[in-house]
N, C-alpha and C positions, 0 to 999 in steps of 0.2 A: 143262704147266699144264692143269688140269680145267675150271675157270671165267676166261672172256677177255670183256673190257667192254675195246672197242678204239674209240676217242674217240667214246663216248653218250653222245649230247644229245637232250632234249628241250625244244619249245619248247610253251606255249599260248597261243597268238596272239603279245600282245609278249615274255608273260613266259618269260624261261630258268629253265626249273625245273631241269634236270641241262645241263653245261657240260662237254662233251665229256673224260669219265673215261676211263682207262687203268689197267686194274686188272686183278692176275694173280692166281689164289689154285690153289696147289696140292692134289691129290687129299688127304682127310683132314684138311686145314689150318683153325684156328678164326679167322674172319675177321670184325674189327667195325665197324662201318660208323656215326660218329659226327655229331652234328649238332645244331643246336638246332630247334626246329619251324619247318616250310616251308624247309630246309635241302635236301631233295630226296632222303631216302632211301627213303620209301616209294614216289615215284617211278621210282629206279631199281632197287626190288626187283620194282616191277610189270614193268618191263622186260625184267630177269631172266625171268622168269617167262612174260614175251609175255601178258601182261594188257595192256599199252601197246604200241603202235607205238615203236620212238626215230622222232625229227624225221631224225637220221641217224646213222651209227655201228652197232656189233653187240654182241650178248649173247648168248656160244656158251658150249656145254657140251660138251665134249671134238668141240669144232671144228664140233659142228650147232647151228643154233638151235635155241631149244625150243617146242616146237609142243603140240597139244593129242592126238601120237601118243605123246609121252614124258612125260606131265605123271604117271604114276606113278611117276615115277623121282624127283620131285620133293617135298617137302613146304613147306607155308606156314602158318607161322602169324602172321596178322594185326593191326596194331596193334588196332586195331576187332574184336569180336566178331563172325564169321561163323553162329553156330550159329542153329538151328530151334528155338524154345522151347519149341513146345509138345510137342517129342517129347522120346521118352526117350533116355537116354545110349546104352541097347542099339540101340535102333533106328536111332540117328541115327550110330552109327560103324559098323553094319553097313552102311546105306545109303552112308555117303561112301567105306568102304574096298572095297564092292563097283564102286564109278567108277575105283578103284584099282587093279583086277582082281585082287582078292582073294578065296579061295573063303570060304565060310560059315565052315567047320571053323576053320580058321589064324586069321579075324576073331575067330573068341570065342578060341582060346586066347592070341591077343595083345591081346586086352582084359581078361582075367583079369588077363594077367601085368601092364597096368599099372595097372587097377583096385587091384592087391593092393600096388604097389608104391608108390603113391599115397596110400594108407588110404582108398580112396575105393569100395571095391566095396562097398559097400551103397545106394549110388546110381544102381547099375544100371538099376534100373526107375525110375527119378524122373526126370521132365520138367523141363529144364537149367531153367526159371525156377523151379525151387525150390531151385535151388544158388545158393551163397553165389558173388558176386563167381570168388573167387579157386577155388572149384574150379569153376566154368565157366571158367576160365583154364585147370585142368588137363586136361579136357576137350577142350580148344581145344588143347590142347598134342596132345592124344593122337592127334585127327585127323590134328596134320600128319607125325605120325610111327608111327603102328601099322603101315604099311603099306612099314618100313624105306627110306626114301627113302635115294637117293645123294649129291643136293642138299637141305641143309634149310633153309630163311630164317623165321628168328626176327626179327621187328618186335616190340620192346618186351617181350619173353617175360617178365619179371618185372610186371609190369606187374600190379597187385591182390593181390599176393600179400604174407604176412607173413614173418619173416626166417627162420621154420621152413619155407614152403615155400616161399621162395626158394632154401632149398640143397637140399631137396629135387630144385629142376627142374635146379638148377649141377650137382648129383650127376648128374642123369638126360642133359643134354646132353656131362658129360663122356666119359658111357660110350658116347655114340652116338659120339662120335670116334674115342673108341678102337676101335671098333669098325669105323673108316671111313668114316663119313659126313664128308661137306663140309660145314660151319656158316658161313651170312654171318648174324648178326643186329645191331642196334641197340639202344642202352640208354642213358637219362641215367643209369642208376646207374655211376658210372665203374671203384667198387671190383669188379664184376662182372666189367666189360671187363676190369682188370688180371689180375685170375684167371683168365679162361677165353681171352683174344686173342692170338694166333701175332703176327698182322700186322695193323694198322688203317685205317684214313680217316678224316679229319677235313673233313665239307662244310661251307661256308659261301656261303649262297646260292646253291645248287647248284654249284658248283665246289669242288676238291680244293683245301685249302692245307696239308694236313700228310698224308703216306701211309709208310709203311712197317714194319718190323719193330719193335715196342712196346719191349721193352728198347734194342734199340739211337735207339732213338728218345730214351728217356727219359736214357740214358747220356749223350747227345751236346748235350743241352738245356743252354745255359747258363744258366740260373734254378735255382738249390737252394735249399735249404730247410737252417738252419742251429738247431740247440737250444743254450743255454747255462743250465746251472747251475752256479753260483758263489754266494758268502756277499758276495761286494762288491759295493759299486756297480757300476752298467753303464754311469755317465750319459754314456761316451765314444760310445754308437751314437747321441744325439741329433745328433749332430752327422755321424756318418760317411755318406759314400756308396755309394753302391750299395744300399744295404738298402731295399728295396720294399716288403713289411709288415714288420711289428711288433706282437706280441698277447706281452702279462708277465701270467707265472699265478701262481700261489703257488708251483709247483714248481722253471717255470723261465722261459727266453723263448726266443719261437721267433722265426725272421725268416724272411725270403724277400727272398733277394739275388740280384743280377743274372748273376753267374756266380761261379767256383771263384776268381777270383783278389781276389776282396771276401771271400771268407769266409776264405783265406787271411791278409787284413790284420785281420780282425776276430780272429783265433788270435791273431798275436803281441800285437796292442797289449791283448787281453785278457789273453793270460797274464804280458805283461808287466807285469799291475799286480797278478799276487796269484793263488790256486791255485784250478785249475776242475776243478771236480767232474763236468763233462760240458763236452763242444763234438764236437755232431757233426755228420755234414755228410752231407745226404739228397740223393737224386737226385728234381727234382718229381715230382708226382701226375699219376695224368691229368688231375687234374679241375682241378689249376694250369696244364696243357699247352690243355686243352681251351678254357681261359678265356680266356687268351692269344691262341690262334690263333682263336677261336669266341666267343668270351663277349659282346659288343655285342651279337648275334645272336637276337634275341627274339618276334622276328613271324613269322607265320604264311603 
């Protein structure tokens, strides 16, 4: 394992923000760290990172803590905006990737390549408060990675941005994996995490209640999600069990039942009343998993 969180807890004063995590994420692996606010993830990316003390417990990177002798190996990018406003884009990545130990020459040819990748090199010389929201995001984005970290922790990385450069940055973090980089980030956008998460966490008032491998996770979920289209009546689900929602569109109706063996009863007693044009049977979303184990979870 690359990244080891072996039982970290933090406390401030009474409150437990993080509740002693056990969390392994393999070299290259894309890992997403799930929660609602004040859930305690940006708490234990400060950890990570040795921005925090833990209360007790460890947060190694191939078996050392990280300290402020490897913090080049590292990149962060922040739910909160870090940047300098009043300087320019040039200045202000030459500055943070020269703390990176990065010589001059390599800082501008790896700022070209993601200025241009970006469509954002004609803001080279423009001071980050006259960018829009979301390309000071990409900015922010470029800090934590020009300077090829090994570990990258993404907090909220879509965060301002519209659905053209949100795939933009999905494109740009896919190819640092591939490339080897370690990713742990966080996202309330769920369809994200589906696409881009190996393995996940699910906190809830700083403690873990759902952790591991996303597919096998969503496979093993008794909750699905069932569609019928048919020309007959349905008026048999008013009455049936199991069925948890209920939304009838013009096209079709979809439910959410408790497990495989309600949509099972829901098949026969529907087809035994006449010919169905659809009945299918989904494995939940995250964003149904998330709700479930996380969804009360509202405060700060």
């Amino acid at each position: 394992m690359t990244l080891e969180l072996h039982q970290l807890h933090k406390t401030f004063g009474a409150h437990e923000a993080v509740k002693s995590l056990e969390v392994e994420v393999e070299e290259g692996a894309m890992f997403g760290m799930l929660g609602s606010n004040g859930a305690g993830k940006t708490t234990t990316f400060r950890m990570i990172l040795g921005l925090l003390d833990p209360s007790h417990g460890s947060a190694l990177w191939k078996q050392e803590r990280i300290g402020y002798h490897r913090t080049h190996l590292f990149g962060y990018l922040p739910e909160e905006r870090g940047l300098f406003p009043k300087l320019t884009v040039k200045d202000q990545l030459i500055y943070l990737m020269k703390l990176n130990k990065m010589k001059r020459p390599d800082i501008l040819t790896a700022m070209d390549y993601w200025l241009d990748r970006f469509q954002i090199q004609e803001y080279k010389d423009k001071k980050v408060e006259e960018l829009s929201k979301g390309n000071q995001q990409k900015i922010q984005f470029m800090a934590a990675v020009l300077h090829r970290p090994e570990l990258l922790i993404l907090d909220e990385p879509f965060s301002g941005l519209d659905p053209v450069n949100a795939d933009m940055l999905k494109a740009a973090v896919l190819d640092l994996q591939r490339e080897g980089t370690t990713i742990v980030f966080s996202s309330h956008q769920m369809r994200n995490v589906e696409e881009l998460c190996d393995d996940i966490l699910i906190l809830k008032r700083g403690e873990p209640v759902l952790q591991g491998h996303l597919s096998e996770i969503k496979r093993s979920y008794d909750m699905k999600r069932v569609s019928i289209k048919t020309d007959m009546p349905l008026d048999f689900l008013d009455d049936a069990e199991g069925i948890l929602e209920r939304e009838d569109t013009k096209l079709e109706t979809r439910l959410k039942v408790e497990n495989e063996a309600v949509a099972e009863k829901l098949f026969h007693e529907a087809a035994s009343r006449g010919f169905l044009r659809k009945f299918e049977l989904e494995e939940p979303s995250l964003h149904d998993i998330f709700l479930d184990k996380a969804g009360e979870e509202n405060d700060d």
